[in-house]
N, C-alpha and C positions, 0 to 999 in steps of 0.2 A: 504494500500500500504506500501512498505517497505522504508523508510527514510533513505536519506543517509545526513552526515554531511559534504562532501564535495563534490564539482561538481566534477563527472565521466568525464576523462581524454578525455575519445571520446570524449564529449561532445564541447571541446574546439579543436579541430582535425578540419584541413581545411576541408570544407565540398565537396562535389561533386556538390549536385544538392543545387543551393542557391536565398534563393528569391528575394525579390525587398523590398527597403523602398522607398517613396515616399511620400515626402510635399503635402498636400493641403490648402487649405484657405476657410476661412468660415465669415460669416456676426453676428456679436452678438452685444451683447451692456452690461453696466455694471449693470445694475438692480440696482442700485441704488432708494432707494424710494423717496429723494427728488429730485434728477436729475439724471435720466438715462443718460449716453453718449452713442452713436452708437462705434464701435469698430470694425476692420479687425483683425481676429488671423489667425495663422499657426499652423497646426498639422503635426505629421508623421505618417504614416501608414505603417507596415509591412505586404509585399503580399509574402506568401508561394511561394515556387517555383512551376508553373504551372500553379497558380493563370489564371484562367476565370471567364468571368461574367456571363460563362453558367452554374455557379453551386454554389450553395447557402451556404454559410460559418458563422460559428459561428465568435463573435468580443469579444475582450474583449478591454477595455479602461482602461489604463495604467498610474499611475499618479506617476509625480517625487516626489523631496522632498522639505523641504524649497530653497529657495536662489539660486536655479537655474532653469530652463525651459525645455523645449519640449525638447532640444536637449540632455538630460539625459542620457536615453536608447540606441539609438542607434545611437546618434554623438560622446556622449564623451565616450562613454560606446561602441565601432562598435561589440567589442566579446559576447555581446548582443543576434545579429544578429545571429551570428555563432551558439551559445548554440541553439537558435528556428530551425536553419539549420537544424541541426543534429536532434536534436528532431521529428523533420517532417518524414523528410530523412527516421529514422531507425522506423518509426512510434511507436514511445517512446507518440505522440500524435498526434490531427486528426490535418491535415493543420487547419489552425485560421485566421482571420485579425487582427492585434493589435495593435489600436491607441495609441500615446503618443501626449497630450495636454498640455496645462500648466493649470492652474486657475489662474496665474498672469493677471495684466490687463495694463502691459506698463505702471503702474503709479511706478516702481521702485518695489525692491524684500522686502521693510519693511512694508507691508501694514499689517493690522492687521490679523493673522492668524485665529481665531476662526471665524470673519468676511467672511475673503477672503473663508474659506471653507466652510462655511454653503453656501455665497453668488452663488457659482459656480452652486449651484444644479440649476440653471434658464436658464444661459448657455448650461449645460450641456442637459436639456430634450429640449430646445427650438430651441437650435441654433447647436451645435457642434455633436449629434446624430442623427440630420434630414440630417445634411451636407454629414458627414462618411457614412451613409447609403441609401441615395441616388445617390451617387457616387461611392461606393463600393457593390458588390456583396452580401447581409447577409441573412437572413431570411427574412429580412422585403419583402424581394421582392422590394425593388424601392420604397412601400406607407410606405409615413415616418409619418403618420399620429398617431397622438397621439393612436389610440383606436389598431392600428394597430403595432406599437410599443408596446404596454399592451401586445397583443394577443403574440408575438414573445420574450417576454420575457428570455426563460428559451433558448434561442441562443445569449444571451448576458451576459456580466461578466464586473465585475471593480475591478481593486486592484490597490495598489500603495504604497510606503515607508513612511515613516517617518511624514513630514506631508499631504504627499499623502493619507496614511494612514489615519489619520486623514479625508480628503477629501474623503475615501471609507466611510468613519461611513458617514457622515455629507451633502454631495451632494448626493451621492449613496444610502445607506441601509435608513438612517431617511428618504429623501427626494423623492427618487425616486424607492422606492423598487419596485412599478409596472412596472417599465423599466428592473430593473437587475434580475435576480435567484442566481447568485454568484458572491462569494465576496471573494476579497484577500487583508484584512489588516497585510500589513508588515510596524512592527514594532511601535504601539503607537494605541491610541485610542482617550485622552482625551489631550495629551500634558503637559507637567511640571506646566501650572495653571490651568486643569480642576478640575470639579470635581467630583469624581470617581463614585460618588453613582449616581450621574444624569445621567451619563452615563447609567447605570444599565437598571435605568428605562426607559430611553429614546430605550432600545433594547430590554425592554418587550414592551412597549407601540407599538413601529413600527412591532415587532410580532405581539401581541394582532389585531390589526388595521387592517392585512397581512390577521390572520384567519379570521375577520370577512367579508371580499372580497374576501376570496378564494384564497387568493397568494400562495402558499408555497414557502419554503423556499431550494436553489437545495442544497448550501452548501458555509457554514463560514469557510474560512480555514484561520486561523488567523496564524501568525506567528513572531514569536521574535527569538535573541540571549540573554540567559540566564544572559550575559554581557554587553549588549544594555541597550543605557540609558534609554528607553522609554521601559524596560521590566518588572520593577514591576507595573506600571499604568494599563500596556496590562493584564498584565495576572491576576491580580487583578479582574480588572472591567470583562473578560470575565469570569473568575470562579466564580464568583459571580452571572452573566448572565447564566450561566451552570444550577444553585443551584437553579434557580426562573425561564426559561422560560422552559416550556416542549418542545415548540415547537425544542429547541436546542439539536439534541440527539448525541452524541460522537462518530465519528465512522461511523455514518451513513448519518449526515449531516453539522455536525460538527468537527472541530479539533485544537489542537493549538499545533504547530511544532514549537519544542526548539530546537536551536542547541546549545550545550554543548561549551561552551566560546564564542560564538558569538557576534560580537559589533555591532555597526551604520554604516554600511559598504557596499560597494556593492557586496563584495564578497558573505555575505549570504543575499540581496536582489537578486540575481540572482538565488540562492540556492532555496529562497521562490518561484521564479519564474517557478525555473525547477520544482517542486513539484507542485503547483497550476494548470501546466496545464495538467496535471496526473489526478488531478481531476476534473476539470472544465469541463462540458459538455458532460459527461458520462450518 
């Protein structure tokens, strides 16, 4: 596909036909191994304009960045909304549903990050994908049953920023690759104290693991600003990743999209956004 470095003007143009967000709640708890607590969370969901539950839609699940929450994308961010508008609208791409959750857990926004997003992956396939897809129209059809979840896979996606991001490797790809087909890390992978080489391995290993059960992979579409703080870890650990896993081919299921000056911003996490769903579920 052809790359643009700035969001297309229509893009942000009042739209005509415009869809719905919508709050839910869901039942989880914090996995904690020496004491689990029970927990009430809030999601949003984005319904395309037209949106029925007589027809069965791809999801992708959306993750913020540090130190703020669910209201991310399409509270503090409403031109969000607008961009996916349009997009639908000019069939720029297929209508989508598209969760934004937190992995925060009410205990305040300084809990420990490499914790907080490994931890999310237990939420995420137990409690907060059974909830969205039972209540939402997807491929699951309604059975939100683990084996059934497996089989519906390659209709579902996860990206998210900065430590969102982070949350796509670490709940998503390591964790739950049998849930997801695609993947959209914006902006970081390992965070300013990972470190880089375990990264590496840690996305042959969840490959390696992938081919010997038959996963495949739909597509990595990683992305950074060449100016972003978290742009030499990213593109580090994934060229590296490039160099050792075959399963990763350039172009065909793979990619990492630079934008020339780009920082830690929303401007080019929306940018990532409007590109990701170009390719997502093709």
């Amino acid at each position: 596909m052809n790359y643009v470095h700035e969001m297309p003007s229509a893009m942000l143009a009042e739209p005509r036909l415009k869809g719905t967000v919508e709050r839910f709640y869901y039942d989880t708890e914090t996995y904690d191994a020496s004491e689990s607590k029970p927990l009430k969370k809030g999601a949003y969901i984005y319904l395309p304009y037209g949106y029925t539950p007589k027809k069965q839609y791809n999801i992708l699940y959306l993750l913020h960045g540090g130190n703020v929450n669910e209201d991310w994308w399409f509270k503090m961010f409403p031109d969000t909304v607008t961009i996916l508008d349009n997009m639908m609208a000019q069939n720029i791409c297929e209508p989508c549903l598209i969760v934004t959750p937190t992995y925060y857990r009410g205990e305040g926004l300084d809990q420990d990050a490499e914790y907080i997003t490994e931890n999310f992956r237990h939420e995420l396939r137990r409690d907060l994908i059974p909830a969205a897809e039972s209540k939402y129209s997807t491929y699951a059809g309604g059975d939100v049953s683990e084996e059934n979840l497996i089989k519906t896979r390659r209709h579902r996606a996860i990206a998210g920023l900065s430590l969102g991001s982070m949350t796509t490797y670490r709940a998503g790809f390591y964790n739950n690759f049998d849930l997801f087909s695609w993947y959209g890390p914006f902006s970081g992978c390992c965070g300013p104290h990972g470190k880089r080489a375990d990264e590496v391995v840690r996305i042959q290993n969840t490959l390696n693991d992938a081919d010997a059960k038959g996963l495949c992979l739909d597509y990595m579409f990683c992305c950074n600003g060449d100016q972003d703080i978290a742009y030499a870890e990213h593109q580090e650990i994934m060229s590296n990743a490039v160099k050792t896993c075959p399963q990763l081919v350039s172009g065909k299921n793979y990619d990492f999209f630079t934008i020339p000056g780009g920082v830690h911003d929303m401007k080019a996490w929306q940018l990532h956004l409007y590109h990701a769903l170009q390719i997502f579920f093709k």
